[in-house]
N, C-alpha and C positions, 0 to 999 in steps of 0.2 A: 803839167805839175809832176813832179817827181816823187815816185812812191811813199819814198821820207819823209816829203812835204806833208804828207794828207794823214800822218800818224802821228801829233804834235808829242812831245818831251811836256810835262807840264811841272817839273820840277821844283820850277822857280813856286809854284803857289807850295811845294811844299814847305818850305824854309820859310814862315812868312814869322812876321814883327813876334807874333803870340807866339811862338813855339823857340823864337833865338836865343834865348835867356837859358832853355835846357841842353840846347847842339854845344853850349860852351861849357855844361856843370863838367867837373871832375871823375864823378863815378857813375849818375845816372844821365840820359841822355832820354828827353821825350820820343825824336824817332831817329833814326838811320836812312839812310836810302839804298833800298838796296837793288842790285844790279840786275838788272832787264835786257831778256833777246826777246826781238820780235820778230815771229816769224811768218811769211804771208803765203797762204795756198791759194788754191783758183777759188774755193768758194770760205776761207778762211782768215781770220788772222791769228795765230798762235801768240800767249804773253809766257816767256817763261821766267820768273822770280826768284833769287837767292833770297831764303827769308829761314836763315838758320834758327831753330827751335822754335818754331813758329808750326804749330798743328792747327786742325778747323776748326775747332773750338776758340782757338784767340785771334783770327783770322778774318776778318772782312772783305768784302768785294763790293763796292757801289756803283752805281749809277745814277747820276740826278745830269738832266738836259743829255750834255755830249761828255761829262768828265766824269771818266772812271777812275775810283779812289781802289787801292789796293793800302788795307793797313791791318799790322798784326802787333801785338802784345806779347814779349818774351821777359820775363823772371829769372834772373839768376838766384840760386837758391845754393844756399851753404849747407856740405853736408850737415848729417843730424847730428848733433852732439859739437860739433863745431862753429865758433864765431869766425866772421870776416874780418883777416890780420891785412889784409894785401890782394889791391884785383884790381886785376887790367880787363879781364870782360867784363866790358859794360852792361850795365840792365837795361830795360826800356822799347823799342819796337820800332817796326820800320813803316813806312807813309811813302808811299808814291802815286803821283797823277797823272794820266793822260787823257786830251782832248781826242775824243773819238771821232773817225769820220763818219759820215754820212750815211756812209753804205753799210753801216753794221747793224743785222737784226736785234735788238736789245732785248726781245722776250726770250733769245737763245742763248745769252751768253751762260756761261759754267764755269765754276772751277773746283779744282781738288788739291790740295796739299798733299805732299810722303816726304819725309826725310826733307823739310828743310826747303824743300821746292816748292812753288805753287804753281799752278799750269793752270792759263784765262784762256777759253775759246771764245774768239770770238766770232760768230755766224756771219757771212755777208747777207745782205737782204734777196730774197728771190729775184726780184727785180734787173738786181745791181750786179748780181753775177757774171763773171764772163760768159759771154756765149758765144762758139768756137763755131764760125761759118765753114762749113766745108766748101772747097774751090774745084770744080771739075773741070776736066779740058775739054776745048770745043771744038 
């Protein structure tokens, strides 16, 4: 199996029938997708998240079974004393899913938002770790 393989993209549940009515409005959009590195250590797997204006207050992480839901809630907001004439930043919040493997401790997972970033650890399970055999010569 190839490492790629065993970290599924779960995308497609994002854009589903109930949510395609708003990926097409004009000005507001229900979610975005927004852009994911993953990154894998020997007892690790790093999610790093573009989730502009997006802090841990509007911010969620789940997990239900193996599908970690990452979604956040952003407001574009009109300065004060001004009405919106004209706007290309869209309002609305990003939604992404992936199917986790097997090997990830789920009582350890974490995350934290700064600027825009959100960063998901995820633990491998004790078990599942590599464990690095030393080779001696005979």
């Amino acid at each position: 199996m190839n490492n790629n393989d065993k970290f599924e993209n779960e995308n497609s549940v994002a854009v589903s029938e109930e949510n395609s009515k708003a990926l097409h409005a004009d000005v507001y959009r229900e979610y975005f997708t927004p852009e994911v590195d993953v990154f894998e250590y020997e007892d690790s797997i790093l999610l790093v998240a573009n989730v502009p204006g997006a802090d841990s207050d509007s911010t969620d992480v789940t997990v239900e079974q193996n599908l970690l839901t990452i979604e956040a809630k952003v407001e574009n907001e009109s300065p004060e004393g001004y009405h919106r004439y004209y706007m290309e930043n869209e309002a609305g919040g990003y939604r992404r899913q992936f199917r986790l493997p097997d090997d990830i401790d789920r009582d350890t997972i974490s995350a934290s938002v700064k600027n825009g970033v959100l960063r998901i650890t995820l633990q491998k399970a004790e078990e599942k770790k590599l464990k690095k055999i030393s080779v001696k010569s005979s």
